[in-house]
MIVEXRO-279202 format. One record per residue (C-alpha): residue number from 1; residue in three letters; x, z, y negated. Coordinates in Angstrom, 1 decimal, padded with zeros to 4 digits, always signed. Each point is the difference from the previous one (the first is absolute). Layout:
BEGIN
rec pos NUM | code Ala | x X | z Z | y Y
...
REM end
This chain:
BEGIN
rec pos 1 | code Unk | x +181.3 | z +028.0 | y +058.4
rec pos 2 | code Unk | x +000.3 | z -003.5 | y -000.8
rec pos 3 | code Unk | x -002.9 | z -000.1 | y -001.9
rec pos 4 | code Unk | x +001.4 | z +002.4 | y -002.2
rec pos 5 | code Unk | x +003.4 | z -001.2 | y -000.6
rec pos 6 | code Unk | x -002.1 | z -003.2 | y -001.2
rec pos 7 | code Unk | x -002.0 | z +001.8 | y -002.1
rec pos 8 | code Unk | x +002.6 | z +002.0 | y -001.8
rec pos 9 | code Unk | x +001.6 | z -003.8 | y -000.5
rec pos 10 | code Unk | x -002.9 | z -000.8 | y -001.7
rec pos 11 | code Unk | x -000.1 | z +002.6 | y -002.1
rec pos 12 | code Unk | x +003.7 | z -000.2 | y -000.7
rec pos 13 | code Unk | x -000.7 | z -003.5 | y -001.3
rec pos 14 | code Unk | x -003.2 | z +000.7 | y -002.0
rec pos 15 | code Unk | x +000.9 | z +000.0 | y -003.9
rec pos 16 | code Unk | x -002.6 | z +000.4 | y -002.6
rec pos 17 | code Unk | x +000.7 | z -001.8 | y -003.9
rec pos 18 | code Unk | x -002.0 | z +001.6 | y -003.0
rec pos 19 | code Unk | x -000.5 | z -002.2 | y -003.1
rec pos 20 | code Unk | x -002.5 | z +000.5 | y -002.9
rec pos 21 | code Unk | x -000.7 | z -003.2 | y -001.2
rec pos 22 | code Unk | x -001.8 | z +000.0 | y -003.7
rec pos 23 | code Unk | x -002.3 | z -003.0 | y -001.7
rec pos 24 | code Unk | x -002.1 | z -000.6 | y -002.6
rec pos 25 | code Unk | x -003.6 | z +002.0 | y +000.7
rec pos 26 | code Unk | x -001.8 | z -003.1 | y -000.4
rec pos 27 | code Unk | x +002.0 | z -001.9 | y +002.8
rec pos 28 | code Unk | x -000.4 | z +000.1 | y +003.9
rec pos 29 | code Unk | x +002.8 | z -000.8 | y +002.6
rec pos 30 | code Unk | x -000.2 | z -000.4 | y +003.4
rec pos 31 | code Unk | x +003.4 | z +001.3 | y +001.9
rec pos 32 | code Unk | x +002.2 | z -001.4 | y +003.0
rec pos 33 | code Unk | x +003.1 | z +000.2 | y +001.5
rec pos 34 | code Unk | x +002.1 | z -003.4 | y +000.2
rec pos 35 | code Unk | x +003.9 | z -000.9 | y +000.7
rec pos 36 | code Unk | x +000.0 | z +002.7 | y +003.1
rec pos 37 | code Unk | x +003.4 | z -000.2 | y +002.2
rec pos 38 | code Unk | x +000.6 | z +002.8 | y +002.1
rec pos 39 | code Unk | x -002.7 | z +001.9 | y +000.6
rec pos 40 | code Unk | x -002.4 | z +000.1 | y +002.7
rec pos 41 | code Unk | x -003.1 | z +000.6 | y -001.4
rec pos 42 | code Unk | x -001.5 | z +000.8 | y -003.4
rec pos 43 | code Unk | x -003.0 | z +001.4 | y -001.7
rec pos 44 | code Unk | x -000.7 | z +000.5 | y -003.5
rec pos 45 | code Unk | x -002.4 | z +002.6 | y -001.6
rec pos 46 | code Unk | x -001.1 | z +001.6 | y -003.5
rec pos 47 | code Unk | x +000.0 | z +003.7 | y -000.3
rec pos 48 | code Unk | x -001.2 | z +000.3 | y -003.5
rec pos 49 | code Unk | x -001.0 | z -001.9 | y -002.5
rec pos 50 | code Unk | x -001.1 | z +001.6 | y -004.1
rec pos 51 | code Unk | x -000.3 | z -001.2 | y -003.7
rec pos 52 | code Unk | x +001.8 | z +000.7 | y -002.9
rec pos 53 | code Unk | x +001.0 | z -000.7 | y -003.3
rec pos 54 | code Unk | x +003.3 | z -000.7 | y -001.3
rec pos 55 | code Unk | x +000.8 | z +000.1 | y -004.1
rec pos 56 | code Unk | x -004.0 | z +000.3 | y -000.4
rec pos 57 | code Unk | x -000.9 | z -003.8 | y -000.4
rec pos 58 | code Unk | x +001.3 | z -001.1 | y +003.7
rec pos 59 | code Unk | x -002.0 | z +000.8 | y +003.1
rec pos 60 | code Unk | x +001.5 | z +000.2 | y +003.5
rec pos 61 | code Unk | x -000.4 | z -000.1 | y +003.7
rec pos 62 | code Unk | x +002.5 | z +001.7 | y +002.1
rec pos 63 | code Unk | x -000.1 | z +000.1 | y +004.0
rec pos 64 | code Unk | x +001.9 | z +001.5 | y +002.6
rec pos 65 | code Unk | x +001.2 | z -001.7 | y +002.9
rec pos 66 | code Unk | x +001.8 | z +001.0 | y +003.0
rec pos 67 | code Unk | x +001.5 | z -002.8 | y +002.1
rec pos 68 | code Unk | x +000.1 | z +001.3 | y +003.8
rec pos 69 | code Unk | x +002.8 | z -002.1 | y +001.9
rec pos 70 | code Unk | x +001.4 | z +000.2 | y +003.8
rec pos 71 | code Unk | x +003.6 | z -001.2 | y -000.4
rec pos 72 | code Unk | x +001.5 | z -002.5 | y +002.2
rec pos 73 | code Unk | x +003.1 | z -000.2 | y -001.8
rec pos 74 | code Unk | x +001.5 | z +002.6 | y -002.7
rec pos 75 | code Unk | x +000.4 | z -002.4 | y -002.2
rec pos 76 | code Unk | x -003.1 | z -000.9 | y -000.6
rec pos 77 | code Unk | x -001.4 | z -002.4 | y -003.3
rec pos 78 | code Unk | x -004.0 | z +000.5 | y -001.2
rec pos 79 | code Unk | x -001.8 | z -001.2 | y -003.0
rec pos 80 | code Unk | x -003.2 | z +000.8 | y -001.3
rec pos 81 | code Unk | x -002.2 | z -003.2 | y -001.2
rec pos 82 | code Unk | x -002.9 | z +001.1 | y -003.0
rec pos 83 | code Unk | x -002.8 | z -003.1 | y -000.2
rec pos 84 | code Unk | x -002.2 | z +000.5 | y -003.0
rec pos 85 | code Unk | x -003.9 | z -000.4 | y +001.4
rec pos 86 | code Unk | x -001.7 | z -002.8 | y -002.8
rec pos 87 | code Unk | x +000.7 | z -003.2 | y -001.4
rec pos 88 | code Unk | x +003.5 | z +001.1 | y -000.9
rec pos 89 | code Unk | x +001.2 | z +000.1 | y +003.9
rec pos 90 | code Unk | x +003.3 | z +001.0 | y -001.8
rec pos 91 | code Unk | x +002.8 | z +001.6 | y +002.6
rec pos 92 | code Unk | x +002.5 | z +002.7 | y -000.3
rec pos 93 | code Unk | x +002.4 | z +001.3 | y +002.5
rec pos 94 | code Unk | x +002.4 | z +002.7 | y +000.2
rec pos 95 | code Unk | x +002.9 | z +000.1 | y +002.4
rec pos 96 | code Unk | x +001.5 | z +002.9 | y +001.4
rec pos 97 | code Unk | x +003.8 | z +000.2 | y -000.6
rec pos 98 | code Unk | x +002.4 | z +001.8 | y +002.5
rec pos 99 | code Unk | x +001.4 | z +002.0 | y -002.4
rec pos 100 | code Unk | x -003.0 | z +001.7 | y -001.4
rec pos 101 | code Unk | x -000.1 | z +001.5 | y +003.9
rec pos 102 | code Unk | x +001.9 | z +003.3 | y +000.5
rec pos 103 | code Unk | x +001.7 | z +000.3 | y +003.0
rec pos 104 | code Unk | x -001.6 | z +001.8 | y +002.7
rec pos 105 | code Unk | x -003.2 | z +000.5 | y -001.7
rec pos 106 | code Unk | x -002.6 | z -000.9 | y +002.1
rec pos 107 | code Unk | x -002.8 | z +000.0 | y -003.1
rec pos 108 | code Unk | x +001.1 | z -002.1 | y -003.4
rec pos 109 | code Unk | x -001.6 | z +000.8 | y -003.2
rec pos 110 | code Unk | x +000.2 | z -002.9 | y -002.3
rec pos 111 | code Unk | x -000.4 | z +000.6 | y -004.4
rec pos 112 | code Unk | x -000.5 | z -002.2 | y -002.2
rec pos 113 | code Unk | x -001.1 | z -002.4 | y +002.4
rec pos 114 | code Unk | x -001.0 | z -003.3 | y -001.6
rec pos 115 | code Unk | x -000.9 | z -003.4 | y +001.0
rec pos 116 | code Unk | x +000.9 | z -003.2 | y -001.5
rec pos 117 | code Unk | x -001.8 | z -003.2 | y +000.0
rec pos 118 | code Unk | x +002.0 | z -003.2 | y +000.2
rec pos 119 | code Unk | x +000.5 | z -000.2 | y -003.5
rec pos 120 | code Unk | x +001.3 | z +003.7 | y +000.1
rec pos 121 | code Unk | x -003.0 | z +001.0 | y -001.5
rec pos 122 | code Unk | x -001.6 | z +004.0 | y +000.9
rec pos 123 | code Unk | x -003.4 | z +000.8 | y +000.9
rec pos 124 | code Unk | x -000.5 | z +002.2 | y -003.0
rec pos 125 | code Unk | x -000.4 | z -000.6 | y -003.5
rec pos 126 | code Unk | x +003.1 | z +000.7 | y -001.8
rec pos 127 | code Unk | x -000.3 | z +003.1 | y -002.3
rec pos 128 | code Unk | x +001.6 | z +000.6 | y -003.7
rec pos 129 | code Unk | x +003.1 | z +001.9 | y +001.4
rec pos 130 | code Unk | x +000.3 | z -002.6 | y +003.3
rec pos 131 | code Unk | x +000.0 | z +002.8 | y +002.5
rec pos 132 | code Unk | x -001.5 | z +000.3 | y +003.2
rec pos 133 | code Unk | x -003.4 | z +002.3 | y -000.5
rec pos 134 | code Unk | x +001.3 | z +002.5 | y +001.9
rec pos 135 | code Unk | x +002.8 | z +002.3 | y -000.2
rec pos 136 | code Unk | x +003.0 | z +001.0 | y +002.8
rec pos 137 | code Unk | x -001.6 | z +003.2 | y -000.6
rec pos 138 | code Unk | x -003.8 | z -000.8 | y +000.4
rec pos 139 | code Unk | x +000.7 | z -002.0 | y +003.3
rec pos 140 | code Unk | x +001.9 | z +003.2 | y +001.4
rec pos 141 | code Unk | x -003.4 | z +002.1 | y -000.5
rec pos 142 | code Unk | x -002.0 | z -003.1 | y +001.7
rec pos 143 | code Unk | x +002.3 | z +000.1 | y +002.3
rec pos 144 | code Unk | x -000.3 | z +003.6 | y +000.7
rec pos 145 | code Unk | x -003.5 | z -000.3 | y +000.2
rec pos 146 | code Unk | x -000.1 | z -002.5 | y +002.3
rec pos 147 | code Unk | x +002.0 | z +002.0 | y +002.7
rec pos 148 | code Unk | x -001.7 | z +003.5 | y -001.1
rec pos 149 | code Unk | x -003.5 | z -000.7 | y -000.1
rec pos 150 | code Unk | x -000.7 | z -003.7 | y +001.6
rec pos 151 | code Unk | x +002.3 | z -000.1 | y +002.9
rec pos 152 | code Unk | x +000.6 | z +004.0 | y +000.5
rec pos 153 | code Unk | x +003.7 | z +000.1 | y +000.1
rec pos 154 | code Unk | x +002.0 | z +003.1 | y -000.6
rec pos 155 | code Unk | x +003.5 | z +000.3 | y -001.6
rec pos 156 | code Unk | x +001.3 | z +000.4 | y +003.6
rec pos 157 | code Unk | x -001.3 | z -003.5 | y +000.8
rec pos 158 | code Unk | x +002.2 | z -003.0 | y +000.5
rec pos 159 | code Unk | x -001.8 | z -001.6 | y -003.1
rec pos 160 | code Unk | x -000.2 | z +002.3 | y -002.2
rec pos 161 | code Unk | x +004.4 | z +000.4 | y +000.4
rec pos 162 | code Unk | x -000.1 | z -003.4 | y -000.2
rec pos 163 | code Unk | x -002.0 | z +000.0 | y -003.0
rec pos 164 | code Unk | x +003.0 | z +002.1 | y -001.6
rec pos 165 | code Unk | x +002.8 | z -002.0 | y +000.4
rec pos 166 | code Unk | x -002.1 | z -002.6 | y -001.5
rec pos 167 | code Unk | x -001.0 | z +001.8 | y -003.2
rec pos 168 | code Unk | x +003.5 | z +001.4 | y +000.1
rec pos 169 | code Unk | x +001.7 | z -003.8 | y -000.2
rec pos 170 | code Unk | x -002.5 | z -000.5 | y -002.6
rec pos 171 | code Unk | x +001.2 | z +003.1 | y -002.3
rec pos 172 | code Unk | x +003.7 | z -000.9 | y +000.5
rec pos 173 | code Unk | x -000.4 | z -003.9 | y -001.4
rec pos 174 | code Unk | x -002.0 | z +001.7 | y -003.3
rec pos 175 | code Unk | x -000.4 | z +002.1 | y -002.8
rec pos 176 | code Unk | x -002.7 | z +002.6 | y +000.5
rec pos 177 | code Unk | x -002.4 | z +002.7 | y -001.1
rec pos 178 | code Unk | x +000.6 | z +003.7 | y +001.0
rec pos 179 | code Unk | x -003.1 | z +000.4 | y +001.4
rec pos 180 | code Unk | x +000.3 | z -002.8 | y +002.4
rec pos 181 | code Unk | x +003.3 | z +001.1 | y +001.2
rec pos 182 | code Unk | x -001.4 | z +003.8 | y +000.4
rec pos 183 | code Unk | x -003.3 | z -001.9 | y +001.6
rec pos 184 | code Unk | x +002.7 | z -001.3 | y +002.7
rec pos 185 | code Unk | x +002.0 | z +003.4 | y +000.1
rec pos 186 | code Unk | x -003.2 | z +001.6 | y +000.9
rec pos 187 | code Unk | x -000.8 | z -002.0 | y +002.8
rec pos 188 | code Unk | x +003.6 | z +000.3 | y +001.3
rec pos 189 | code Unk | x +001.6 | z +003.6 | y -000.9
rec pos 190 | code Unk | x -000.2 | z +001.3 | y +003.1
rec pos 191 | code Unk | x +001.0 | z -002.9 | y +002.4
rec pos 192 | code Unk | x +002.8 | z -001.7 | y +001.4
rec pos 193 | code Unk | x +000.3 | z -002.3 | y -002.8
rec pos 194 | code Unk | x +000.0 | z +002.0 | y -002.8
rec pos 195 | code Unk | x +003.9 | z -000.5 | y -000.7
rec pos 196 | code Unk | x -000.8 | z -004.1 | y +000.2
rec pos 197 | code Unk | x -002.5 | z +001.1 | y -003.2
rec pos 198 | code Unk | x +002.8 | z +002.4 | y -001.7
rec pos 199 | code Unk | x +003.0 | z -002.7 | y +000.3
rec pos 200 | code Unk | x -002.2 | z -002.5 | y -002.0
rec pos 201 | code Unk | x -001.1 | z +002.5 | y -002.7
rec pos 202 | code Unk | x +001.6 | z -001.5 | y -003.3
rec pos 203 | code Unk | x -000.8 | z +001.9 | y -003.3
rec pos 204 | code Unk | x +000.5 | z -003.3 | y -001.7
rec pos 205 | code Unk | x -002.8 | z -001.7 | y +002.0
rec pos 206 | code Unk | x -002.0 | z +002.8 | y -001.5
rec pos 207 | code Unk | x -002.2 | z -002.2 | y -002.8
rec pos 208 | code Unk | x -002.6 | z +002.7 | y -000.6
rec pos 209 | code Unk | x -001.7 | z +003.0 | y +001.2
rec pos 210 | code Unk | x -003.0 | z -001.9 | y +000.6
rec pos 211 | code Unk | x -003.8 | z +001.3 | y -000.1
rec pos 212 | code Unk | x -000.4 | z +003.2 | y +002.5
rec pos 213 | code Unk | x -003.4 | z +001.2 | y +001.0
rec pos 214 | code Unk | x -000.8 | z +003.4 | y +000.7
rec pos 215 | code Unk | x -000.4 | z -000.4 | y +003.4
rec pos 216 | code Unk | x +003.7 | z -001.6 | y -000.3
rec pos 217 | code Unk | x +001.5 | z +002.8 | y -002.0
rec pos 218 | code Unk | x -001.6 | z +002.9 | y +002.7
rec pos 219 | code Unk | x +001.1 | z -002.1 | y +003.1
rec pos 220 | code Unk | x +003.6 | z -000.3 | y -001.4
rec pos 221 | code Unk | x +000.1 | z +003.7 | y -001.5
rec pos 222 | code Unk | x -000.8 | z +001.3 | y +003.6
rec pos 223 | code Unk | x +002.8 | z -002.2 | y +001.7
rec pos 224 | code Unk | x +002.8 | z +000.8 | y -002.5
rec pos 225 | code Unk | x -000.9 | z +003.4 | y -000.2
rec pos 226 | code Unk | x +000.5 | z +000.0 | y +004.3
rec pos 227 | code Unk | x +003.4 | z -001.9 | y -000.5
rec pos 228 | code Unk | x +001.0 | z +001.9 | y -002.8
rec pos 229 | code Unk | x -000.3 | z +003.3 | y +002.2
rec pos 230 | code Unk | x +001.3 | z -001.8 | y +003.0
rec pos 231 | code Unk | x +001.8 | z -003.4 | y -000.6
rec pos 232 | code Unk | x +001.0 | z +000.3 | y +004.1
rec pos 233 | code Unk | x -003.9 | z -001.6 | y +000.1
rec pos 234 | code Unk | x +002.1 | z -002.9 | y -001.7
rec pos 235 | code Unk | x +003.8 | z +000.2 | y +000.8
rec pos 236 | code Unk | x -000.8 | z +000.7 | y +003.6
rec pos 237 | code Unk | x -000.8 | z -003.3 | y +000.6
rec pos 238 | code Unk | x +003.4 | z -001.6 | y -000.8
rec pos 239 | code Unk | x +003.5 | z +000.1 | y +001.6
rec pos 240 | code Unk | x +002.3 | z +003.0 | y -001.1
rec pos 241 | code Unk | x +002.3 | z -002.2 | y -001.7
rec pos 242 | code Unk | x -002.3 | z -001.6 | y -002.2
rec pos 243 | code Unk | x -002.0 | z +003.1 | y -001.1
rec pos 244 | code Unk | x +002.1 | z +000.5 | y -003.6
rec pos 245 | code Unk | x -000.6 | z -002.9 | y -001.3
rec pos 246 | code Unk | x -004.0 | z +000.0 | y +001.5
rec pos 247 | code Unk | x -000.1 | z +003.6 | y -001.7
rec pos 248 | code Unk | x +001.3 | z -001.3 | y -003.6
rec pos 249 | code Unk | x -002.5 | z -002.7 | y +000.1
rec pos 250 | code Unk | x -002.9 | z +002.5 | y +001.4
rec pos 251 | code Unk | x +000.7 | z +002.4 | y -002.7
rec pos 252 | code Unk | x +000.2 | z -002.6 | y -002.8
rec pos 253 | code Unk | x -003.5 | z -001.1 | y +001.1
rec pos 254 | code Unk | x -001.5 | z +003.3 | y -000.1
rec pos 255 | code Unk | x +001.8 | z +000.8 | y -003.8
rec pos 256 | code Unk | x -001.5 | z -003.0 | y -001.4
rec pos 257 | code Unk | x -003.2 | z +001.0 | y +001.7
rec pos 258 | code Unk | x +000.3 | z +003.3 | y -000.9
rec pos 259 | code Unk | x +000.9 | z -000.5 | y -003.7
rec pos 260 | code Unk | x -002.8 | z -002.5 | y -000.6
rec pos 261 | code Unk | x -003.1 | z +002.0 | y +002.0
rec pos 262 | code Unk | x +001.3 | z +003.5 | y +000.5
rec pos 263 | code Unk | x +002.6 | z +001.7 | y -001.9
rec pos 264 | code Unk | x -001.1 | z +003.5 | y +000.9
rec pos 265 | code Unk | x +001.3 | z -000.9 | y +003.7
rec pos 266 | code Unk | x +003.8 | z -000.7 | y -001.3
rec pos 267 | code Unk | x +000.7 | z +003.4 | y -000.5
rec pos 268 | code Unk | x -001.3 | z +000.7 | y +003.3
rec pos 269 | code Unk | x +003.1 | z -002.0 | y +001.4
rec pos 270 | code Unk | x +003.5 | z +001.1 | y +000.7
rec pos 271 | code Unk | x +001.6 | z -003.0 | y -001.3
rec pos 272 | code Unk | x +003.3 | z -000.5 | y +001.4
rec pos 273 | code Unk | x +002.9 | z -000.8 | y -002.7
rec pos 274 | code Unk | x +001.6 | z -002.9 | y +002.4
rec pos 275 | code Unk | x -003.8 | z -001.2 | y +000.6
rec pos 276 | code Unk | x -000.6 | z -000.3 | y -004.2
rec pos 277 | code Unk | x +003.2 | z -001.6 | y -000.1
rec pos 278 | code Unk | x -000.5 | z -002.4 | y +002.2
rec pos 279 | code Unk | x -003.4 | z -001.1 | y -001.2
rec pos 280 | code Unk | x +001.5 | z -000.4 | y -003.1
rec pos 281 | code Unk | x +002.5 | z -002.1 | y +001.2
rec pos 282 | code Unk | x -002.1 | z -002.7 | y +002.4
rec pos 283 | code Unk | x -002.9 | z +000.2 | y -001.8
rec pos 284 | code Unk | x +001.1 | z +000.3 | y -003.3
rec pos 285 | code Unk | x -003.4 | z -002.7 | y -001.2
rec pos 286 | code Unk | x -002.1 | z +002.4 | y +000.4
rec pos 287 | code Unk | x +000.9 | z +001.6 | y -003.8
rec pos 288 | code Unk | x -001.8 | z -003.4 | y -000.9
rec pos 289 | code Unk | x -003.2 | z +001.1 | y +001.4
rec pos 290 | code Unk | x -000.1 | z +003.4 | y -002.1
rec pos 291 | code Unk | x +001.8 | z -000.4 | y -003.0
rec pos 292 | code Unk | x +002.1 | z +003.0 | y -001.6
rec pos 293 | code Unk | x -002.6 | z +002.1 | y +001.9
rec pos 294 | code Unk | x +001.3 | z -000.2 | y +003.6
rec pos 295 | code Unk | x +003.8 | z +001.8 | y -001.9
rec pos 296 | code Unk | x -001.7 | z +002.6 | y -000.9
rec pos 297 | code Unk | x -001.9 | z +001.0 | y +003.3
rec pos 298 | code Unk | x +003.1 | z -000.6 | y +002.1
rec pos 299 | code Unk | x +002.2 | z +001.9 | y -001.8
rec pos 300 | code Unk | x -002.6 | z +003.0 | y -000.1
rec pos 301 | code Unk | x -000.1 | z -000.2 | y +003.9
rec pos 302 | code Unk | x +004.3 | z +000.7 | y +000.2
rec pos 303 | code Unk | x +001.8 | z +002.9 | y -001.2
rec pos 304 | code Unk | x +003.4 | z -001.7 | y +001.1
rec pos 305 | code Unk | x +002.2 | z -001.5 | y -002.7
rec pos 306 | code Unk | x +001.9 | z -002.1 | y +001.9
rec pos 307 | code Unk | x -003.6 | z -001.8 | y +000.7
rec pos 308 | code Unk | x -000.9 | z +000.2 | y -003.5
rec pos 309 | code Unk | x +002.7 | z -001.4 | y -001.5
rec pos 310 | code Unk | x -000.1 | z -002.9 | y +003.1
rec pos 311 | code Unk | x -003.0 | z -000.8 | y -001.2
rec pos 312 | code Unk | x +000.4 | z +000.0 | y -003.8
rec pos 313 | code Unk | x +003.0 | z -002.6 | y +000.8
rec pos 314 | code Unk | x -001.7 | z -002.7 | y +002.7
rec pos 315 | code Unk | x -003.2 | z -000.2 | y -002.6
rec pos 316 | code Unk | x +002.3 | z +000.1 | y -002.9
rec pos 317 | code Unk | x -000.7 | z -003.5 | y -001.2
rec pos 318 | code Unk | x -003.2 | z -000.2 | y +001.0
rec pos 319 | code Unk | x +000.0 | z +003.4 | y -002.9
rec pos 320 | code Unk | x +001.9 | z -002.3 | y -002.6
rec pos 321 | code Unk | x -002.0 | z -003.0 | y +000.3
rec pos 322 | code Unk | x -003.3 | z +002.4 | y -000.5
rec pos 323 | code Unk | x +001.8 | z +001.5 | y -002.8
rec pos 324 | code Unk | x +001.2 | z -002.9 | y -002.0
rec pos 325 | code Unk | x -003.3 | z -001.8 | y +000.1
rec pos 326 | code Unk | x -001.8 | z +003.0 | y -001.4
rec pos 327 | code Unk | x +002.7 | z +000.5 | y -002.7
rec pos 328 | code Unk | x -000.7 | z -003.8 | y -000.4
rec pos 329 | code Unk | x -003.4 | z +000.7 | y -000.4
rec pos 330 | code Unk | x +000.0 | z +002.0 | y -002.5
rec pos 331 | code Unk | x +002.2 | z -001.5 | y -001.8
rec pos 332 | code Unk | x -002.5 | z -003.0 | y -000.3
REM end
C-alpha cells in the first residue's frame, strides 16, 4: 500500500516541458539542462528532429524536445543550455519562466521557444520578415503529431488537454487564420473545454481564411454538419447558464464556415431571429471577411423584418463607407 501511495506521489510530481527549438541546417548543438532548483531529477530527450525551408533561400533544423522533471518543489526554475559542436563552441540558453506554466498542467508546451546567446543573439539566421521559421500554427500540427503518432496519446490524455490550454493561451494573445482556429475547434468540439475555445473566438482576430486542404475542408464539413444537426454534441459540454452566449458564438462559427465552403447547407438551418441578431451584434467583424456578399446571404436566410431591418441598421456604416468609396471611385 505504501508502495503505491509513493508511486502515485511520483507520478503526481512528474511534469513533462515540450519545446521545438530551430537552427540553421548547417549548425549542430548539443542540449542540457542548467540553473535547476526544485526538482528532483531531470532528463532530457529529442522526439523529432526534420528540415525545412523558410522564404526559399534559408534552410532550417527544428527538434523537439521534451524535458521530463520530478518536482521537489512547485515552484520549480529550468533552463535549457544549446553548445554549438566546432570551433565556434558558441552557447545559448533558454530559461523557463513561471508564467509561461499553466496552472495545474502537469505537461507544458512551449512556442516560439528561442535561445539567446550572451550577446542576445538567436541560433538561426535572421530571415527578411525577422520571424521565427515557424508559425503558432505549424508548431500546433508538430505538436499534434508528436502526441498522435510518436508518443500515442489520445484526446483523453492528460497531454493532449494540456496541449489545449496551451494552443488556446496562444490564440487569445494573437491574430489568427480560420483554419487554425477550426484546426483547434476540431480537436476540442466535443470536450469539456470547448466553451474555453468559444469565449476566446474573436471575429477581429480573424486575419484570413487561410489555405484549406481537402482533407481539411471534408474533416470540418463532417463535424459541422454533426453540430449543425445536433449542437447538444457542443452546448452539452458547458454550464446552463452560459450556453446563450456559447450558442451565438457556435452558430457565428458555423455561418462564416458555412458561407465561405457551403452555402447549399444554410438553407438547411432553421436560423433563429434572436440567434442572427445576436451574431450580428458581437461579431459584427465578420462583414469584413465577406464583403457586401455576407448581406445578402443573411438576409436570404430570415423572413422576419424586425431581423432585417436590425441588420440593415448595425452594418449601416459599414454600407456607407462601401458606398462612398465606390461613388468615389467612379468619380475619379
Amino acid at each position: 500500500m505504501e508502495d503505491k501511495k509513493s508511486e502515485q506521489d511520483s507520478l503526481n510530481d512528474q511534469v513533462f516541458i515540450y519545446f521545438i527549438e530551430v537552427h540553421d541546417k548547417n549548425r549542430k548543438f548539443d542540449s542540457l539542462l542548467i540553473d535547476n532548483s526544485g526538482i528532483k531529477s531531470s532528463e532530457i530527450e529529442i522526439l523529432e528532429q526534420k528540415e525545412f525551408s523558410f522564404q526559399t533561400q534559408f534552410a532550417y533544423i527544428y527538434k523537439v524536445h521534451r524535458i521530463m522533471i520530478i518536482k521537489e518543489n512547485p515552484e520549480f526554475e529550468i533552463a535549457v543550455q544549446f553548445r554549438e559542436e566546432g570551433e565556434n563552441d558558441n552557447i545559448y540558453e533558454r530559461k523557463i519562466k513561471k508564467d509561461e506554466i499553466i496552472k495545474n498542467s502537469s505537461s507544458i508546451f512551449l512556442f516560439n521557444f528561442q535561445p539567446i546567446d550572451k550577446n542576445q543573439n538567436i541560433c538561426f539566421s535572421q530571415n527578411s520578415s525577422n520571424e521565427y521559421p515557424l508559425t503558432y500554427f505549424e508548431q500546433f500540427k508538430i505538436y499534434l503529431t508528436i502526441l498522435k503518432e510518436k508518443i500515442k496519446k489520445d484526446r483523453n490524455s492528460n497531454e493532449y488537454q494540456d496541449c489545449m490550454k496551451y494552443i488556446m493561451k496562444i490564440l487569445n494573445q494573437i491574430e489568427y487564420e480560420f483554419i487554425f482556429y477550426m484546426s483547434v475547434f476540431s480537436e476540442c468540439f466535443d470536450r469539456n473545454n470547448i466553451n474555453q475555445l468559444l469565449i476566446i473566438f474573436k471575429t477581429e482576430k480573424l486575419s484570413i481564411f487561410g489555405e484549406f486542404s481537402n482533407e481539411d475542408l471534408d474533416n470540418f464539413k463532417d463535424i459541422f454538419n454533426k453540430v449543425t444537426q445536433e449542437p447538444n454534441l457542443v452546448l452539452e459540454k458547458i454550464n446552463p447558464d452560459e450556453q446563450t452566449s456559447a450558442k451565438t458564438t457556435l452558430f457565428a462559427i458555423i455561418l462564416i464556415f458555412d458561407l465561405k465552403f457551403q452555402k447549399e447547407k444554410l438553407k438547411l438551418i432553421n436560423w433563429d431571429k434572436d440567434i442572427i441578431q445576436n451574431i450580428f451584434s458581437k461579431y459584427y467583424h465578420l462583414i469584413k471577411l465577406f464583403d457586401f456578399d455576407i448581406i445578402k446571404d443573411i438576409l436570404s436566410l430570415i423572413d422576419d423584418c424586425f431581423s432585417i431591418l436590425f441588420i440593415l441598421n448595425i452594418t449601416r456604416d459599414y454600407l456607407s463607407d462601401k458606398f462612398n468609396a465606390l461613388i468615389q471611385k467612379k468619380k475619379n
